[in-house]
N, C-alpha and C positions, 0 to 999 in steps of 0.2 A: 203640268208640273214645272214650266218652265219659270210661273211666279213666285217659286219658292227661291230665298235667298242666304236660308240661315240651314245648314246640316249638322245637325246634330247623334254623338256619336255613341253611344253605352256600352258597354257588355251586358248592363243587364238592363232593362226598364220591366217595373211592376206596372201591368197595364189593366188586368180586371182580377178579382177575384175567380179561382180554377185555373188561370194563367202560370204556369210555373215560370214564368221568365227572369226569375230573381231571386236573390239569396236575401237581400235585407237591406239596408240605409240606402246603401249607393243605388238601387232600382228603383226605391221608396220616390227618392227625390226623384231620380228623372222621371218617373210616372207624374209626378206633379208638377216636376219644370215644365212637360210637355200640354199637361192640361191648361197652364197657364197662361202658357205660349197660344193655346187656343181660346180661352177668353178674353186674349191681347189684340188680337188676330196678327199676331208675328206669325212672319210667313217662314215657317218652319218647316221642313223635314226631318224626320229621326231615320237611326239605321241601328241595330243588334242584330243578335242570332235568333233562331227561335230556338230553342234548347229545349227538344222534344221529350225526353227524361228529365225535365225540370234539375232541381238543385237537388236534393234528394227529401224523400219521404221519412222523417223521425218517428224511432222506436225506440220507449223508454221502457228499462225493464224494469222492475219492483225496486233493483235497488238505485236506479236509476242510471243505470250506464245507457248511452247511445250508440244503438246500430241504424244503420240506413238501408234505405233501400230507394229503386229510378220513380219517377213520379208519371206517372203516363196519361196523355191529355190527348184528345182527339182536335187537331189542329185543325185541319179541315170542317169541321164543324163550327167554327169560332171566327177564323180566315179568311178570306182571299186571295187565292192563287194569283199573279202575275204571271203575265206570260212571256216577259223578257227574262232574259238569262244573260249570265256572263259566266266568267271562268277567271283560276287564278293556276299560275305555276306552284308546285310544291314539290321541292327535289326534282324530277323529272317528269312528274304524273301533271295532267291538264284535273283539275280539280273547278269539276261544273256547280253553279251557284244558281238555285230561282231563288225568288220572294214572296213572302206572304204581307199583307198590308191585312191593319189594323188600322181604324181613323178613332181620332180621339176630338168629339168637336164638342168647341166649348160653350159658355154662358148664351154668345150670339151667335150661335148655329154655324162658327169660322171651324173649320175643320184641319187637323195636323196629322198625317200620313204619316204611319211606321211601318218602316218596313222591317222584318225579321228575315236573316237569311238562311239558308238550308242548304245542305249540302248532300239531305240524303236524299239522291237520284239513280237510278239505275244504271247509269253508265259513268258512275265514280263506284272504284273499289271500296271492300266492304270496309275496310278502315277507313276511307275517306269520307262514306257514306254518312259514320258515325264524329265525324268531326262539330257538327254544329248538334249534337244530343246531350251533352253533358256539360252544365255551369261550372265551370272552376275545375271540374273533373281532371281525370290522367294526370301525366306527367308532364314535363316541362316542354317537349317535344311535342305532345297535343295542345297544352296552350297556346305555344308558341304559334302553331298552324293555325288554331282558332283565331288567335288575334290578326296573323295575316289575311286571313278570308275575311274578318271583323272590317279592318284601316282598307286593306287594297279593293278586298271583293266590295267593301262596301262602296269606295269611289267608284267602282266601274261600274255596279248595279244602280246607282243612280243615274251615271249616266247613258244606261243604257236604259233607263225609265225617261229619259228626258231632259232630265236635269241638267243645265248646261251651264248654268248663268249663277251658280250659289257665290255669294260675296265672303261668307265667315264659314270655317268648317268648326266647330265646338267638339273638342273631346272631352269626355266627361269622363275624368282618368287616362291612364297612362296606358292602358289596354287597345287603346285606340289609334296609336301615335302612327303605327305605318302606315295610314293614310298619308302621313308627310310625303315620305315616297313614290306614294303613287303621283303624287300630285307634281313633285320633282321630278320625277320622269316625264309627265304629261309637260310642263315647261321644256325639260330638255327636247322632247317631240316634236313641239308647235316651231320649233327653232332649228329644226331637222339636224339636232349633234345627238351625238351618243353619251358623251359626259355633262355635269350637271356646271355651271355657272355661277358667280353669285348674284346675277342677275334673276336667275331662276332660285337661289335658294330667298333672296329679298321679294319676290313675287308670290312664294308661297309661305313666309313670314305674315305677311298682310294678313293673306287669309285664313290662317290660324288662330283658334283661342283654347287654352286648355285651363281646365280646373283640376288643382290636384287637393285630396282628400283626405289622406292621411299622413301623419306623421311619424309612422310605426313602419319603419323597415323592411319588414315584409309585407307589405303594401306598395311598397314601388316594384314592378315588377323588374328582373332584370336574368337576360338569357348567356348562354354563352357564346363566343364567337363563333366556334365551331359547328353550331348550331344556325347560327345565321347563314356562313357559305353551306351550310349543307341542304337547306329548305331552299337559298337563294341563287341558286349554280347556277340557273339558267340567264340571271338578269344582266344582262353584260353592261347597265349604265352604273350596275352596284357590284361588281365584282373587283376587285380592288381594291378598295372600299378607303384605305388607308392614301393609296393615291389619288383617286379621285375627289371622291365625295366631303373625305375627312379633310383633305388639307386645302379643298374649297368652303369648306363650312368652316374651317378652325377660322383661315384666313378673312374670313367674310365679317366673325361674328367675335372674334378675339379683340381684335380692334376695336369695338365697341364697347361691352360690358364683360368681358369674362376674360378668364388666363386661362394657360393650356392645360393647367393641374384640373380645370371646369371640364375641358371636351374630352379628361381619357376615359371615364367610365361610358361615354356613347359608344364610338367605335376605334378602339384600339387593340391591336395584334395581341392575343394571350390575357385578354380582360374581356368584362362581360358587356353586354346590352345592356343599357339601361331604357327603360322607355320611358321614363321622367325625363331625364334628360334630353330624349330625340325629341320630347315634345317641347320642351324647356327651349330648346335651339331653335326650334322651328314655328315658335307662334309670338305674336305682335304681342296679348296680353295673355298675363297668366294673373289666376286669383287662386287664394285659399276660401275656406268656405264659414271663416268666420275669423274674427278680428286675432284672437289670440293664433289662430293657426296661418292669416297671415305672415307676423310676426317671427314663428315659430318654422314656418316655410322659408322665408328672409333669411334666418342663419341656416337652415340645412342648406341651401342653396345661396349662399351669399354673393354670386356674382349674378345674380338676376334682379328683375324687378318686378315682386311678387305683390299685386292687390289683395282685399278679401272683399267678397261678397256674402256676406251670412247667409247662411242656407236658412230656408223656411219650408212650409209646407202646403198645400193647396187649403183653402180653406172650408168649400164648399164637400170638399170628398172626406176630410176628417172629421169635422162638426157632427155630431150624432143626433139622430130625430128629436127627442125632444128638446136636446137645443135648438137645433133649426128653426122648429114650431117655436122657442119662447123669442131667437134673434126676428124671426119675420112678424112678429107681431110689434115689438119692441122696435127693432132696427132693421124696416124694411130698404133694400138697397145692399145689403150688406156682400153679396155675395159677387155686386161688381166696381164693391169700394170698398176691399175688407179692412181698411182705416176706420171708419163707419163703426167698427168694434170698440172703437173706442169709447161711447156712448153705452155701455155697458153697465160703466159705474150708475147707469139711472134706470138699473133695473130691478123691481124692488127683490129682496132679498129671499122672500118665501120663495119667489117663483120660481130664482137660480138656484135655490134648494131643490126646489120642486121636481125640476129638468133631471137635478145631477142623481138623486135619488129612485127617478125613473130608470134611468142608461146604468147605475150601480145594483137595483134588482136583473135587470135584463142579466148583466154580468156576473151577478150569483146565482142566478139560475142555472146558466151555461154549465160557469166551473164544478157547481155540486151536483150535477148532470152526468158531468165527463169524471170527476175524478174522485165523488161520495165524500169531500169535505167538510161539509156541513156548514159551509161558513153564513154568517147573519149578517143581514142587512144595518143594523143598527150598530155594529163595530167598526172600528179603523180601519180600511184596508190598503194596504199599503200595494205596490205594484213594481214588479223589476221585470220587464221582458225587452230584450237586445239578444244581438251575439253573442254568444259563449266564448268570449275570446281570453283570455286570462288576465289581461293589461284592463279588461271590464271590472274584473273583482265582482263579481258577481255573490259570492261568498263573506263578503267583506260584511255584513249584518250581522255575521255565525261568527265574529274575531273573539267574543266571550256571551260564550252558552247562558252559563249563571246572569248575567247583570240584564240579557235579556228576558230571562225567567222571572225576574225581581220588578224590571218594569214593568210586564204586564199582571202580576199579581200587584203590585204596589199603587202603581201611577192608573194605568186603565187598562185593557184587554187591547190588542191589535191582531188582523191576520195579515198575513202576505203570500202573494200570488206571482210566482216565476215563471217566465216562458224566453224561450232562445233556442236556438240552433249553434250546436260547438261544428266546425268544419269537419268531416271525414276523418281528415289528416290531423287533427289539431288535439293531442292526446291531452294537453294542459286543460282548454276548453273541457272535454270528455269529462276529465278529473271533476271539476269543478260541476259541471251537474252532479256527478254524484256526490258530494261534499253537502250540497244541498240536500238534497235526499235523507242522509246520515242526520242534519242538522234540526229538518225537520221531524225524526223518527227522535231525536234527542228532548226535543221541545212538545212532543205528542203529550196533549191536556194542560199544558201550557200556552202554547201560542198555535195556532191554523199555521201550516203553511203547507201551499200547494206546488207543484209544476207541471204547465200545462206541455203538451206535446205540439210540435210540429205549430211552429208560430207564422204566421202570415198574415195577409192583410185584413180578414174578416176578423181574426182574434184580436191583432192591434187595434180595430177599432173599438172593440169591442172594452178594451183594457185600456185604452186611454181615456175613456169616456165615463167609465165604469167606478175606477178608482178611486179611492177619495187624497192618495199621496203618490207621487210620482217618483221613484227612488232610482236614482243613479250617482257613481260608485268608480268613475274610473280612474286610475293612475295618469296624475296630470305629469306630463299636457300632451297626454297620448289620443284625447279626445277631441279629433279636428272641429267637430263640430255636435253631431249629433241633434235629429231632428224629432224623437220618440218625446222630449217635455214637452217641444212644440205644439204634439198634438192634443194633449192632455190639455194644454193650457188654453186651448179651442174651446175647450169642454168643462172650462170652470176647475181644474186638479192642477192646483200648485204642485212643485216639484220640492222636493227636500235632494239636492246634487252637490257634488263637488264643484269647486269652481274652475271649470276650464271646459272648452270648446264654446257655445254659445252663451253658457250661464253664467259666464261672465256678463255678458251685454246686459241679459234677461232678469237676473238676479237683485231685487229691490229688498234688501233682508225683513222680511216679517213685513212685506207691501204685495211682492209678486210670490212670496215664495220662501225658501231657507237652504242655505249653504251649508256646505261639510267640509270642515278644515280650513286651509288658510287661504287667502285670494293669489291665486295663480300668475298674477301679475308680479309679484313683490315678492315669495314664497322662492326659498331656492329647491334646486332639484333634487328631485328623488318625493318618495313620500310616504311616511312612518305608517302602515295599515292599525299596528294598536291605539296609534296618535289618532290618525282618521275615524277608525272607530270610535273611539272614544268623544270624538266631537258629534259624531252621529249618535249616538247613544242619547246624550247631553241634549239635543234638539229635539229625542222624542220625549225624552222623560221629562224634561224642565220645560218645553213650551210648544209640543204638539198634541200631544195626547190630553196634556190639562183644557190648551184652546178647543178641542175638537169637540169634549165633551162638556165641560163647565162656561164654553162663553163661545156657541155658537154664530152669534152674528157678527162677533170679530172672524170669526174662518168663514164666513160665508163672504167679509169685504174680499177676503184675501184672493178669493177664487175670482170675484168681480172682477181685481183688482190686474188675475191672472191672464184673464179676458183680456182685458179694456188697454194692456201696455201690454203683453207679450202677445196674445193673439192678432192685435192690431196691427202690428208691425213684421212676426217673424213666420210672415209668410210667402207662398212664390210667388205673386202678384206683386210684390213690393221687390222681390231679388228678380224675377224677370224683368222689370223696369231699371234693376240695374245693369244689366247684361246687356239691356236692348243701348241706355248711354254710353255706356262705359267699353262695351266690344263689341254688339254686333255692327252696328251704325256710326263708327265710330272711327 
């Protein structure tokens, strides 16, 4: 373990299919950062929880409301126990940590070690036991202790694996950030003081990198003071926090880029935690995760200096069989030079037909399996599966019942196919499945629409491949990035999006695909839903549904064309090469 030099940090990573270790986007990508890191052979570590009640198991009733229920995996059967352990203080209790390791090896047999941490051991109390079972779960008080087992457990359980020597720590989110700490305590240690320096806060500056992800507010996590001295009582290098730590970090890092209006939301007396910002403070490079939400990150955070690195997606684990089978015949190589895609445009036209019309029965079989929709192979189908998060718009197709009534009897037939997870907590989300639901009971013999349950990795592939349009909907420029067209676009299914988070980059109007509404660049803020509707509308009735059915080998370039520029480039093999210049080696 000692030649690994890159730790990297999640709450969540999606690592195999039956793994509950993830809720959605943010686990999607690091499952693939991580794969790519191993066909790079970067010498990488990972570190999460194992979250043995997964995120939770979805139950859609008739009229479509969601209830949840724990998702239960037999870890031990999948795993590998380690037999180091460590421990973390919390409030007064010794809170014991093992590991389980998962290796993920890539294209040349290079393998990347994850380790999952666990908390449920016998000689931690039963509440503490259940700290590492539940994603996103409890209250702000069980995150908060999740994330400290997550930043602190996870630096000590590395090092208590071995790990001695790691150059970059990567947090992938803001979930992660007390690792800072540990690591500023471990300086103030090697140096035999009790308070921290800025020589030790600049020592573990270097080795820090954080990516933050969203632009959506409740997305940064942030706790309250009281809540920190009350988990942290015991730490006597972080107790005082105001004299110490804070007016060595103000002093250290004000000087340089930021004002003191920047350091109060970290730590000040009768204000909260932020952990954007302790991460913001404490790492050499920070990125967003795609150009516009660089940008967009730059003014939330105006006294930093924030890169982007476009998120992408593994190429090799989204691509669905019969494309595989028509790229390795076509473009052999492809899977360790996914540029190589680009040679797509020379592949004759039936055949990409061929592949997409295989992977799209596969996926009406499925759905009229699981949910008796009767949908046909020979119609439109359209595709929305993400989040249920509200700021998604996920309902934004149902803005006017009638006019979509009128196109599909008018212009040509379509169906569409919903799948997503609303949070526990997230009543808005909740609402909005059911809205669908109502929407499609409105449009019953009109228009198919289905919602599938309980969305994961086996359905995502199933629906990125499957689909013949790739529909997303969000309220810009709430959308950091978003990696669900990416996948589609592996697979030959242009995307019909709003313009913001990647689709800006991706977005070649009627080459790669088709926009909704106006370019997010230029576009001032806020955003009309009947306006955006109505540009959506427009796209199907005036130049989707006519090209789909009346001038088939123009929609068959486009899918090519989806391939050959968007598959080429927006994936992790190409954004881990930017990570490995730009911050880990760097």
């Amino acid at each position: 373990m000692n030649d690994r030099s890159i730790a990297y940090f999640s709450m969540e990573i999606a690592l195999e299919e039956g793994m509950p270790t993830y809720s959605g986007g943010l686990g999607v990508l690091a499952g693939d950062t991580i794969r790519s890191a191993a066909d790079l052979q970067v010498p990488m570590v990972a570190v999460t929880l194992i979250h043995r009640k997964g995120y939770f198991f979805q139950h859609l009733d008739s009229g479509g409301w969601q209830t949840e229920e724990p998702v239960e995996w037999n870890v031990e059967d999948v795993l590998e126990e380690m037999p180091a352990r460590t421990s973390v203080m919390i409030e007064d209790r010794t809170v014991h940590i093992r590991a389980w390791r998962h290796e993920i090896t890539g294209a040349g047999g290079f393998s990347v070690p994850v380790y999952l941490l666990d908390t449920d051991l016998p000689e931690n109390s039963e509440w503490d036991r259940e700290l590492t079972h539940f994603l996103y779960g409890g209250d702000r008080h069980y995150r908060f202790c999740q994330e400290v087992i997550l930043g602190i457990g996870g630096v000590r359980m590395l090092r208590a694996l071995g790990c001695r020597d790691i150059r970059r720590f990567h947090m992938n989110e803001g979930h992660a950030a007390f690792l800072t700490l540990e690591l500023l305590e471990e300086e103030a240690r090697k140096a035999g003081r009790e308070s921290i320096s800025s020589d030790d806060i600049e020592s573990v500056r270097k080795k820090c990198v954080f990516t933050t992800h969203t632009p959506v507010p409740a997305g940064h996590d942030q706790f309250p003071m009281d809540l920190f001295e009350r988990v942290f009582v015991h730490r006597k290098v972080f107790l005082g926090m105001e004299e110490v730590f804070c007016i060595d970090l103000a002093n250290h890092i004000i000087k340089k880029h930021m004002d003191l209006s920047e350091m109060r939301p970290v730590f000040m007396g009768g204000s909260n935690i932020n952990m954007t910002y302790l991460a913001l403070n404490l790492s050499h490079y920070v990125n967003g995760v795609a150009k516009k939400h660089g940008e967009v990150s730059s003014l939330m955070f105006s006294a930093y200096k924030i890169d982007a690195i476009t998120n992408g997606v593994h190429a090799a684990n989204w691509v669905s069989g019969p494309f595989r089978e028509l790229y390795d015949r076509h473009i052999p190589g492809w899977r360790q030079d996914n540029f190589t895609l680009r040679y797509a445009l020379s592949i004759p036209g039936e055949e990409v037909w061929q592949a997409h019309m295989q992977a799209k029965e596969d996926m009406l079989r499925y759905v009229n399996r699981e949910t008796g929709a009767g949908m046909e192979p020979d119609v439109l189908t359209v595709c929305f599966a993400r989040r249920a998060a509200s700021y998604k718009r996920l309902d934004l197709l149902f803005n006017d019942i009638e006019r979509l009534r009128n196109i599909s009897s008018g212009t040509g037939p379509f169906q569409v196919i919903y799948a997503g997870k609303a949070h526990p907590q997230d009543m808005g989300g909740k609402e909005t499945i059911k809205r669908i639901f109502q929407a499609a009971e409105s449009l019953k013999g009109d228009v198919r629409i289905t919602y599938l349950a309980n969305y994961d990795l086996k359905l995502a592939k199933m629906l990125t491949a499957g689909s013949d349009i790739w529909l997303n909907t969000p309220q810009p420029p709430m959308e950091a990035s978003g990696t669900s067209g990416m996948k589609a676009a592996l697979n030959g299914v242009p995307s019909l999006s709003v313009l913001d988070g990647w689709w800006i980059e991706g977005c070649i109007e009627g080459i790669t695909g088709w926009s909704i509404g106006e370019d997010a660049r230029v576009k001032t803020p806020g955003s009309d839903w009947s306006r955006d509707a109505g540009f959506l509308y427009d796209k199907l009735e005036k130049v989707i549904i006519p090209m789909f059915y009346h001038d088939r080998n123009r929609f068959i370039n486009i899918m090519r064309h989806a391939i050959a520029l968007n598959g080429s480039f927006f994936n992790t093999q190409r954004m881990m090469q930017q990570y490995v210049l730009n911050a880990y080696f760097r």
